[in-house]
N, CA, C and O atoms as a Tinker XYZ file with bonds, in Angstrom:
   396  protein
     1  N     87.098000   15.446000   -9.382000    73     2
     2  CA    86.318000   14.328000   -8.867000    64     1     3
     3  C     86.670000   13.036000   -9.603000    63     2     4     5
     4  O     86.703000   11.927000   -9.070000    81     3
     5  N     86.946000   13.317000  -10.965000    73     3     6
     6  CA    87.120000   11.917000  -11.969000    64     5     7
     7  C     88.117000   11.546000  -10.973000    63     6     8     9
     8  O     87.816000   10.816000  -10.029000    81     7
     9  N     89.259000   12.001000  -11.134000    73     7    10
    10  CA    90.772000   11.991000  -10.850000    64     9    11
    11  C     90.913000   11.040000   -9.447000    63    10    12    13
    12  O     91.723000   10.117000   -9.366000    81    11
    13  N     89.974000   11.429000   -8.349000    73    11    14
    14  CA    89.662000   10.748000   -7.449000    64    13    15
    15  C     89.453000    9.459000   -7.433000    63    14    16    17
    16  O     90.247000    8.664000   -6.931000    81    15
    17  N     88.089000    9.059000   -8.119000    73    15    18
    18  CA    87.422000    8.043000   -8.659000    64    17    19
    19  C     88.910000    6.763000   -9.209000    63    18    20    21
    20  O     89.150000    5.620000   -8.822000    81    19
    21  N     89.488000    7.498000  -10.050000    73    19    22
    22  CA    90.278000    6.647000  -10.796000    64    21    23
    23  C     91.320000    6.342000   -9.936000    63    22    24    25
    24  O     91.604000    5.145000   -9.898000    81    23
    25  N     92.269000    7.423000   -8.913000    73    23    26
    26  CA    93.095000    7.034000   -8.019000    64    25    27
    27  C     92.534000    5.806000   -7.029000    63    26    28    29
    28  O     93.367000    5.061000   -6.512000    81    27
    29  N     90.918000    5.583000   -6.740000    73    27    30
    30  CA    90.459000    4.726000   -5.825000    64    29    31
    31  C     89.721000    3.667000   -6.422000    63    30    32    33
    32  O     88.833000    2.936000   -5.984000    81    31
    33  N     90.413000    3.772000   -7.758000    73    31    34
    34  CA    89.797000    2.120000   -8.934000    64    33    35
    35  C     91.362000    1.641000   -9.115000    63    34    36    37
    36  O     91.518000    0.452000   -9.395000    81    35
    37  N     92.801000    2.653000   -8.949000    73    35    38
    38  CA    93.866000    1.990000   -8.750000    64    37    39
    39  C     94.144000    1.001000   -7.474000    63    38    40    41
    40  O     94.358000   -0.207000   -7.371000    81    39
    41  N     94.036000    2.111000   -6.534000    73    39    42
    42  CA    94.530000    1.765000   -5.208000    64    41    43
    43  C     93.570000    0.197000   -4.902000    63    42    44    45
    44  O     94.202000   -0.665000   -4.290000    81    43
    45  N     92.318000   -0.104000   -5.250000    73    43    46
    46  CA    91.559000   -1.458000   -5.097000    64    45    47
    47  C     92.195000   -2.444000   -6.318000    63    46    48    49
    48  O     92.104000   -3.635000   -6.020000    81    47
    49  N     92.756000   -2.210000   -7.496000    73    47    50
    50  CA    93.466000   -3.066000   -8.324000    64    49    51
    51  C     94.489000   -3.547000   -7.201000    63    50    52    53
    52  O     94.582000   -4.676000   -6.718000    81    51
    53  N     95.334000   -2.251000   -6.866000    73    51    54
    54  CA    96.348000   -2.878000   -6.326000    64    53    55
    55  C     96.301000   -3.652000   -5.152000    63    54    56    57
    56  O     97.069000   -4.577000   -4.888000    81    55
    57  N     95.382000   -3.243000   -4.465000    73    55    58
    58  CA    94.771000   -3.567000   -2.781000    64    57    59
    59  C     94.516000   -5.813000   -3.328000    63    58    60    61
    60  O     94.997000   -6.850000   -2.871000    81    59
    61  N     93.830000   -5.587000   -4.116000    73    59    62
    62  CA    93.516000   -7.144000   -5.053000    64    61    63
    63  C     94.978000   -7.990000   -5.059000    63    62    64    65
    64  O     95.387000   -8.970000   -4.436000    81    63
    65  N     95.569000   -7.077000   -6.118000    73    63    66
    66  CA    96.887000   -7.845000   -6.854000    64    65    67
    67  C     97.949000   -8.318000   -4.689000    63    66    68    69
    68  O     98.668000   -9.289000   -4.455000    81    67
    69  N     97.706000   -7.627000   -4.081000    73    67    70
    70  CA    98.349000   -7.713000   -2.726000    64    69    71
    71  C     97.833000   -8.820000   -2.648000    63    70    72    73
    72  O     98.498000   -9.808000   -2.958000    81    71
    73  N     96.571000   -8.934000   -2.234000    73    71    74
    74  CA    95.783000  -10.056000   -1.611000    64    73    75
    75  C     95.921000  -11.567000   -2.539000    63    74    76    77
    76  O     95.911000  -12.638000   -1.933000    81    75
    77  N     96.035000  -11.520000   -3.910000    73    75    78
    78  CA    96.612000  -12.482000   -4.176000    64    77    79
    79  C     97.767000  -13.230000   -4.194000    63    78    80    81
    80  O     97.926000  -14.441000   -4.352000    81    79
    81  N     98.602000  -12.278000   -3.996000    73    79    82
    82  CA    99.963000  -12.727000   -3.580000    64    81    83
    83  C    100.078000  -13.242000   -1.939000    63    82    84    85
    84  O    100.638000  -14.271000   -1.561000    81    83
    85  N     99.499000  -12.395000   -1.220000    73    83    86
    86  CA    99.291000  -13.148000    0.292000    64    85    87
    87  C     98.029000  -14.621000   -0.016000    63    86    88    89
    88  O     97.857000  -15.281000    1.009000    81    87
    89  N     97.718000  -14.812000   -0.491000    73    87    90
    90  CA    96.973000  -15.854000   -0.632000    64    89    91
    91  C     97.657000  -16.950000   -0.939000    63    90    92    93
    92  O     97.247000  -18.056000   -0.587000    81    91
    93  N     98.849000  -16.780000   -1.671000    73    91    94
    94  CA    99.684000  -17.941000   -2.761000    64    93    95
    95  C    100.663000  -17.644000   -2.255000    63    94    96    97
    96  O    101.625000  -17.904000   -2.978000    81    95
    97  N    101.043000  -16.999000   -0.889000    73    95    98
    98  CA   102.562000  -17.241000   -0.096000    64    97    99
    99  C    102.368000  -17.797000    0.964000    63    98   100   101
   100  O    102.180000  -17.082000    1.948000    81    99
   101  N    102.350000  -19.130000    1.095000    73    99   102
   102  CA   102.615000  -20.073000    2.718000    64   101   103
   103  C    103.838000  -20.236000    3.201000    63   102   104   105
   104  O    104.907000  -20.326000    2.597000    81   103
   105  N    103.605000  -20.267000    4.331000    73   103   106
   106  CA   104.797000  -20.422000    5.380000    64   105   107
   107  C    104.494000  -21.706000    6.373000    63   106   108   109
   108  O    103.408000  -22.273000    6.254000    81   107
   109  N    105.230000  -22.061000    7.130000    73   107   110
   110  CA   105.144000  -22.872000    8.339000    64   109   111
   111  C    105.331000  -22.518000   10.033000    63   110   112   113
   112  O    106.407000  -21.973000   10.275000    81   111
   113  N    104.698000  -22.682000   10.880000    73   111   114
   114  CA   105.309000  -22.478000   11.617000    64   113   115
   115  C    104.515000  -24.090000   12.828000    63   114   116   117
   116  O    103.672000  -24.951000   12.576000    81   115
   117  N    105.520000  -23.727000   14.329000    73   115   118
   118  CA   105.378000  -25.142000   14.598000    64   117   119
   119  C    105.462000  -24.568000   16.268000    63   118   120   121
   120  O    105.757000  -23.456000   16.705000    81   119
   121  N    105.086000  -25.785000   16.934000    73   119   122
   122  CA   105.340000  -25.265000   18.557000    64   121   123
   123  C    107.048000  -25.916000   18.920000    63   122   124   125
   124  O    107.915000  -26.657000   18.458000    81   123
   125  N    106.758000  -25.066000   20.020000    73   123   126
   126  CA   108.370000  -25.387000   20.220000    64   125   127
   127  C    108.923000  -26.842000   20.490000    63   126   128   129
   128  O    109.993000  -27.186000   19.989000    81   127
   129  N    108.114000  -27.771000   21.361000    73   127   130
   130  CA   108.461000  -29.129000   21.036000    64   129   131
   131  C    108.075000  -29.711000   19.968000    63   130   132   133
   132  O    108.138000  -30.940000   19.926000    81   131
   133  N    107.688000  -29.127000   19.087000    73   131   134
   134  CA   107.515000  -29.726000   17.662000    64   133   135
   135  C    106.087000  -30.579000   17.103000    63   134   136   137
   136  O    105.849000  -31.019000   15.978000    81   135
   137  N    105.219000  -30.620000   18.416000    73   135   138
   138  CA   104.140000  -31.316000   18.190000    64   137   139
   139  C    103.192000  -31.151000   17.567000    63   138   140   141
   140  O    102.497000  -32.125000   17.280000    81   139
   141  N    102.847000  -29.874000   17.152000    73   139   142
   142  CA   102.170000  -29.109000   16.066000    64   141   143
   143  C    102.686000  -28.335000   15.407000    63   142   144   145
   144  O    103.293000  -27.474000   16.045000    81   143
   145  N    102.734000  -28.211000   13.807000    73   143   146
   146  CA   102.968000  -27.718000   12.885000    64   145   147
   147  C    101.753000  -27.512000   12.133000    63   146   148   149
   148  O    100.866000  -28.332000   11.894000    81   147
   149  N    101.880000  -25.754000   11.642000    73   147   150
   150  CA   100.754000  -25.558000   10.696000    64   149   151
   151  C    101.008000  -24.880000    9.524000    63   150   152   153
   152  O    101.793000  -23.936000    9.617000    81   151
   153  N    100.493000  -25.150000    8.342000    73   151   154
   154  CA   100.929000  -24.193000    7.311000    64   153   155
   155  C     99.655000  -23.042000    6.619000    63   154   156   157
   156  O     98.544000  -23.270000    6.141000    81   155
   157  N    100.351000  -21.878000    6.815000    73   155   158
   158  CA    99.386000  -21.269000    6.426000    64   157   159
   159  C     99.929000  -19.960000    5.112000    63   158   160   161
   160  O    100.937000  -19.796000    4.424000    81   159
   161  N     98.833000  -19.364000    5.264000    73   159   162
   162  CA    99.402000  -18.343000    3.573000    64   161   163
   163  C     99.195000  -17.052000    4.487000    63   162   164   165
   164  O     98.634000  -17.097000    5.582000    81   163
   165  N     99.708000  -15.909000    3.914000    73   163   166
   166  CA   100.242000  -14.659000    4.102000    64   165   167
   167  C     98.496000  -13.626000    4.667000    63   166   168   169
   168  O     98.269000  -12.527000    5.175000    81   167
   169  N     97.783000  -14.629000    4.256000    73   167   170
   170  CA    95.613000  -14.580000    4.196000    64   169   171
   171  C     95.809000  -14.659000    5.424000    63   170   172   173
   172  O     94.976000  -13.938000    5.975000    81   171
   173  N     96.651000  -15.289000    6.368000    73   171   174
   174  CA    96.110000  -15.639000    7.665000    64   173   175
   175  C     95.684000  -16.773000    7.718000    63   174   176   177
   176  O     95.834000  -17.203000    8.862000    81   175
   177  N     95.177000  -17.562000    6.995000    73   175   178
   178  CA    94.429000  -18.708000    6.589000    64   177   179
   179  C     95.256000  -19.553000    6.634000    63   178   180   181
   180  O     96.278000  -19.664000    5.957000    81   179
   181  N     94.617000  -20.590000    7.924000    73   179   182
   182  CA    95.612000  -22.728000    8.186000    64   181   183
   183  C     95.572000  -22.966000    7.205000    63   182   184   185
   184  O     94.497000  -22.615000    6.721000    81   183
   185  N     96.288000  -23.482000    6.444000    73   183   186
   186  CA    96.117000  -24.703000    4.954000    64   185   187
   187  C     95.739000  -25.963000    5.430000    63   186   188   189
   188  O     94.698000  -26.554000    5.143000    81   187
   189  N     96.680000  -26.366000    6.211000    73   187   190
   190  CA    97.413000  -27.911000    6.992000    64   189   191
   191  C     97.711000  -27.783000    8.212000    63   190   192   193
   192  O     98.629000  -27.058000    8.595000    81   191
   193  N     97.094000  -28.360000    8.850000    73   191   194
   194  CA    97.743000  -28.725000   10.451000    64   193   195
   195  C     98.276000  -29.966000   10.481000    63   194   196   197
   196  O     98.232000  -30.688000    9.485000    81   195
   197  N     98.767000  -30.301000   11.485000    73   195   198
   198  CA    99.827000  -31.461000   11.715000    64   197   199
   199  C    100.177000  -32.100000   13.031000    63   198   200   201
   200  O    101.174000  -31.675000   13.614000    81   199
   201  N     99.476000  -33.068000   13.565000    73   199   202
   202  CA    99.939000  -33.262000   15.107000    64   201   203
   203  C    101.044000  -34.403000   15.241000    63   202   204   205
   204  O    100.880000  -35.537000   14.792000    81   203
   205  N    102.244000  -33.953000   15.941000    73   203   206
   206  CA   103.102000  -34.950000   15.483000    64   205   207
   207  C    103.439000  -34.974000   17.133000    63   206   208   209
   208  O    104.156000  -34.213000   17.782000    81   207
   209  N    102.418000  -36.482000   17.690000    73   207   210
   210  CA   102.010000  -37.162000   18.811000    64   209   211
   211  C    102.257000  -39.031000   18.652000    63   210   212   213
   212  O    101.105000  -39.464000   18.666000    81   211
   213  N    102.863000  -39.785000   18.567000    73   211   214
   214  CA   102.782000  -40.704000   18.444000    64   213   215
   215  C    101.916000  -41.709000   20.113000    63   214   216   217
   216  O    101.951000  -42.877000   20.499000    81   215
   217  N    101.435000  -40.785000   20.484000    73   215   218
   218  CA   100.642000  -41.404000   21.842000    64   217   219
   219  C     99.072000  -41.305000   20.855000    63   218   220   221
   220  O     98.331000  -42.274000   20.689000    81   219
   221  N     98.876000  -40.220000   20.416000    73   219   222
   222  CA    98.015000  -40.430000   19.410000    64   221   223
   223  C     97.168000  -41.685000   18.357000    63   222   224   225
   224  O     97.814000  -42.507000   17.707000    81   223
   225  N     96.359000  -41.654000   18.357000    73   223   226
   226  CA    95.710000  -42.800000   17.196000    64   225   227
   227  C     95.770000  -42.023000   15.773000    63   226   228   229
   228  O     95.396000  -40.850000   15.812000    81   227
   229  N     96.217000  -42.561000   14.461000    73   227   230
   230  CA    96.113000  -41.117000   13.910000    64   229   231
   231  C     94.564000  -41.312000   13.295000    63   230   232   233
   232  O     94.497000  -40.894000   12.139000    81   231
   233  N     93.695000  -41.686000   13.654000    73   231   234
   234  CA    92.300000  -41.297000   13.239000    64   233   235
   235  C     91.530000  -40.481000   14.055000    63   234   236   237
   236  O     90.401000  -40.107000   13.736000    81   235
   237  N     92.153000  -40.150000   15.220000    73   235   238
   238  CA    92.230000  -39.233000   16.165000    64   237   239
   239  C     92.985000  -37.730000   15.408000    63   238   240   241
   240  O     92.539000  -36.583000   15.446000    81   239
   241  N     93.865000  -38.077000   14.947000    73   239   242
   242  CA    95.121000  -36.640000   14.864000    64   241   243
   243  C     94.635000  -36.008000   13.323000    63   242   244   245
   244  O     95.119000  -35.075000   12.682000    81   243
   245  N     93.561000  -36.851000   13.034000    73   243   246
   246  CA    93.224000  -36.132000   11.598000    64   245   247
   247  C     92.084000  -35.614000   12.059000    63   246   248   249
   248  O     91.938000  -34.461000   11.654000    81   247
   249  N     90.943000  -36.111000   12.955000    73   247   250
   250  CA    90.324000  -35.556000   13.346000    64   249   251
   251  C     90.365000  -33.991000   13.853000    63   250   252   253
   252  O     89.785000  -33.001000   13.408000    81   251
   253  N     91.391000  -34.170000   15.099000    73   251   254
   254  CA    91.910000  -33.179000   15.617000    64   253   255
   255  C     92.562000  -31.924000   14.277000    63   254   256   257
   256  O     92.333000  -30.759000   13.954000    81   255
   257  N     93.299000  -32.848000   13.922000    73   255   258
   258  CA    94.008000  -31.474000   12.910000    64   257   259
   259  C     92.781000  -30.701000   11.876000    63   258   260   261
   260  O     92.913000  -29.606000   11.329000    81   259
   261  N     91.770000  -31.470000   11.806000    73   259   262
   262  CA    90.555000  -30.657000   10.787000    64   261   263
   263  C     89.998000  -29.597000   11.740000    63   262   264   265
   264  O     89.975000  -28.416000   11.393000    81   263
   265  N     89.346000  -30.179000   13.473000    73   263   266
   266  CA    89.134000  -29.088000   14.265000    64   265   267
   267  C     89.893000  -27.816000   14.467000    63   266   268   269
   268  O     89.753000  -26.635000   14.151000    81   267
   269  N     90.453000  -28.289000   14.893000    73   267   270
   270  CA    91.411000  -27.025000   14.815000    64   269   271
   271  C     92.109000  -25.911000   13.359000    63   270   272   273
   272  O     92.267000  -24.690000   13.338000    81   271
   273  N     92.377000  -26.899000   12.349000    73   271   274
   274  CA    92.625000  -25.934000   11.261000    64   273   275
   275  C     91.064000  -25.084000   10.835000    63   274   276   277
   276  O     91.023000  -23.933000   10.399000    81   275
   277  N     89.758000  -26.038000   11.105000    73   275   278
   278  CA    88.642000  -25.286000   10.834000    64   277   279
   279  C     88.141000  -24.208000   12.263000    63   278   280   281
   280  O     87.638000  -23.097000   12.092000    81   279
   281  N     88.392000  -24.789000   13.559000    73   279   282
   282  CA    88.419000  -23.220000   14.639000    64   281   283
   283  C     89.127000  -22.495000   14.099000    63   282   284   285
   284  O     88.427000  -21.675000   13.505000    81   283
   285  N     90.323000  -22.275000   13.923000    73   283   286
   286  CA    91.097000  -21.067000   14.064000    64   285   287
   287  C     91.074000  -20.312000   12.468000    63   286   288   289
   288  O     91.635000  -19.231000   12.292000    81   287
   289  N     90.326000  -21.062000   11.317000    73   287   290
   290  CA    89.699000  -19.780000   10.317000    64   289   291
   291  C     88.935000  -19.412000   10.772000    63   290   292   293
   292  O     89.157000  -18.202000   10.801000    81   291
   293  N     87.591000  -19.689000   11.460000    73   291   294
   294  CA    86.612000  -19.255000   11.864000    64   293   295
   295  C     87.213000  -18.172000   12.430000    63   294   296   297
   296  O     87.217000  -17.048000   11.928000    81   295
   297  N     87.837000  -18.548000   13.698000    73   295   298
   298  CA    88.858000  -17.356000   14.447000    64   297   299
   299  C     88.881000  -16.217000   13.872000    63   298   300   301
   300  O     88.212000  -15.220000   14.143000    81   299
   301  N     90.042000  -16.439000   12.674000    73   299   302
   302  CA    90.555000  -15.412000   12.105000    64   301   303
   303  C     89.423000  -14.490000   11.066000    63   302   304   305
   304  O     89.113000  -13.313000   11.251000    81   303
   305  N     88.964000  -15.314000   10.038000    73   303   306
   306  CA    87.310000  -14.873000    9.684000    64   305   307
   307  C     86.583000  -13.801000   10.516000    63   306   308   309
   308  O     86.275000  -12.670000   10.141000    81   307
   309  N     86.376000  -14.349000   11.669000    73   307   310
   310  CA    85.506000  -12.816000   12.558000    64   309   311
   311  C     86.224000  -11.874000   13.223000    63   310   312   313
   312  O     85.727000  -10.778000   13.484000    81   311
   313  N     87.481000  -12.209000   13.569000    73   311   314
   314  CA    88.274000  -11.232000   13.372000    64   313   315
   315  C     88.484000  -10.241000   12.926000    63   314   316   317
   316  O     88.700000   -9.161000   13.475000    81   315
   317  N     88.415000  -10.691000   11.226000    73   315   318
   318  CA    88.686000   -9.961000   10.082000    64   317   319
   319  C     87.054000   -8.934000   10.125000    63   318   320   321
   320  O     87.010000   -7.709000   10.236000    81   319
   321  N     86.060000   -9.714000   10.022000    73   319   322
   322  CA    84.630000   -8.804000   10.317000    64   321   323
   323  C     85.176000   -7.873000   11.089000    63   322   324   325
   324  O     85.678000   -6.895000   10.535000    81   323
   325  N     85.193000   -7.981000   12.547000    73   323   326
   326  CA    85.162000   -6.995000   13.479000    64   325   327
   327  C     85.883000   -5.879000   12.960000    63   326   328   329
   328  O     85.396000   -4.761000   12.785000    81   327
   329  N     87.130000   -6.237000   12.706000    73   327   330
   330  CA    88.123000   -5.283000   11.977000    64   329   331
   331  C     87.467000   -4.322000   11.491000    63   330   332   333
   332  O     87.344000   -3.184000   11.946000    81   331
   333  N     86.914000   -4.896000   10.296000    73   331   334
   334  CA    86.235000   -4.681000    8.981000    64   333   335
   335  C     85.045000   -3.754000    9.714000    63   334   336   337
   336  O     84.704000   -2.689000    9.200000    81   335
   337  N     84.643000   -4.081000   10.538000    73   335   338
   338  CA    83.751000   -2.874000   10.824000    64   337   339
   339  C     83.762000   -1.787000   12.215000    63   338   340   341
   340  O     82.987000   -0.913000   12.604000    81   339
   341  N     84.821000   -2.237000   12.627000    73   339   342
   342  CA    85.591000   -1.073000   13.338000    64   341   343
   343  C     85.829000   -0.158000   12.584000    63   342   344   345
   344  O     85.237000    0.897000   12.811000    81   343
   345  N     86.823000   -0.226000   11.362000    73   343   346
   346  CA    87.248000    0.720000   10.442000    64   345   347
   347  C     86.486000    1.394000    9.574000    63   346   348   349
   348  O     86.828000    2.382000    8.924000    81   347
   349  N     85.005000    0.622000    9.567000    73   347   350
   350  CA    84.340000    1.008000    8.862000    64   349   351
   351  C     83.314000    2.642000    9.755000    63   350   352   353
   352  O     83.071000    3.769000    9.323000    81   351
   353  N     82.967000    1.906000   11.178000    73   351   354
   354  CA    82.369000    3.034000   11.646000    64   353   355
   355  C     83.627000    4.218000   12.229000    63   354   356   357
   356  O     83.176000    5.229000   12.768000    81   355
   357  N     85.033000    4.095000   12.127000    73   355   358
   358  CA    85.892000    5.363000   12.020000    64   357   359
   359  C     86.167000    5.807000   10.834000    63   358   360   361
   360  O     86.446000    7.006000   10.832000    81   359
   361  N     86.195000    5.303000    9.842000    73   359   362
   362  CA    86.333000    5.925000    8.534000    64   361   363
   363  C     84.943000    6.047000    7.526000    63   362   364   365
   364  O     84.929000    6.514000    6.387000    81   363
   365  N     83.957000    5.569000    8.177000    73   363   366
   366  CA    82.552000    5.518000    7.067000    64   365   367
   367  C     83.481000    4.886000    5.932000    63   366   368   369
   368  O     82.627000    4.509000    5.129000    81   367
   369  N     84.418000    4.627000    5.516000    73   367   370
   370  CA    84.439000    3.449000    4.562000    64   369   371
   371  C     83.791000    1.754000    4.833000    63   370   372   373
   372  O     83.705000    1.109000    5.878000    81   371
   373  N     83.485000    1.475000    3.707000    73   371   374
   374  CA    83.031000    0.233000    3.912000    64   373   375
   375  C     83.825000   -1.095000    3.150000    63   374   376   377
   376  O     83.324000   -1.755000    2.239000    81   375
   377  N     85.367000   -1.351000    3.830000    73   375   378
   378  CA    86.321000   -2.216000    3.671000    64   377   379
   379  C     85.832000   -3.553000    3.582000    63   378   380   381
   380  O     84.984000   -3.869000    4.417000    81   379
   381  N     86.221000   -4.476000    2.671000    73   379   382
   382  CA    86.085000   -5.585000    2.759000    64   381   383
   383  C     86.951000   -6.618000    4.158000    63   382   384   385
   384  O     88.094000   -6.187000    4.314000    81   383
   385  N     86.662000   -7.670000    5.007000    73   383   386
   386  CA    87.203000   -8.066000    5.601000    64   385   387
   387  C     88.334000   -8.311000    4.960000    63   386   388   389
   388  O     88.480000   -8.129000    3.751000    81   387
   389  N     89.369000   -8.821000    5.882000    73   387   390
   390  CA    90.349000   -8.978000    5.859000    64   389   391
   391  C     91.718000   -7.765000    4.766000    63   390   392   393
   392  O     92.829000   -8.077000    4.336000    81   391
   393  N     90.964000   -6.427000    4.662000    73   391   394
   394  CA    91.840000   -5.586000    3.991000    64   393   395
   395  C     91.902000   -4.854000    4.993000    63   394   396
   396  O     92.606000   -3.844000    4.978000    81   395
């Protein structure tokens, strides 16, 4: 039983040490005409959005880029719940979101 215990106080060290490294690895990606670009980390999580519109006002495009970088955590956020408790009522484990 110890033996258990301790294999599943590793496997959550390591499950951690993952999640910080996806936290502190961003990438970019962009639409194909180039008009939005967003940067986000390995979390799933927008950092920066970017609307690159010059029909735009940019007190408009900062606006816009906060909506949207703040919808689509939300997005991903309940996502991660649902997940999180899908897996939870097939495995009776009780996972933290986004693991």
């Amino acid at each position: 039983m110890f033996d258990k215990m301790k294999q599943l106080m590793e496997m959550q060290k390591k499950m951690q040490e993952v999640k910080r490294q996806l936290d502190s690895t961003t990438f970019e990606v962009s639409s194909a005409d180039q008009a939005l670009r967003i940067v986000m980390n390995g979390s799933q999580e927008a950092k920066e959005v970017f609307i690159n519109d010059p029909a735009v006002p940019q007190e408009t495009k900062t606006k816009l880029e906060k909506a949207i970088k703040d919808a689509y955590n939300k997005g991903i956020k309940r996502s991660h719940e649902i997940a999180a408790q899908k897996m939870k009522e097939v495995s009776g484990l009780n996972l933290p979101p986004g693991l």
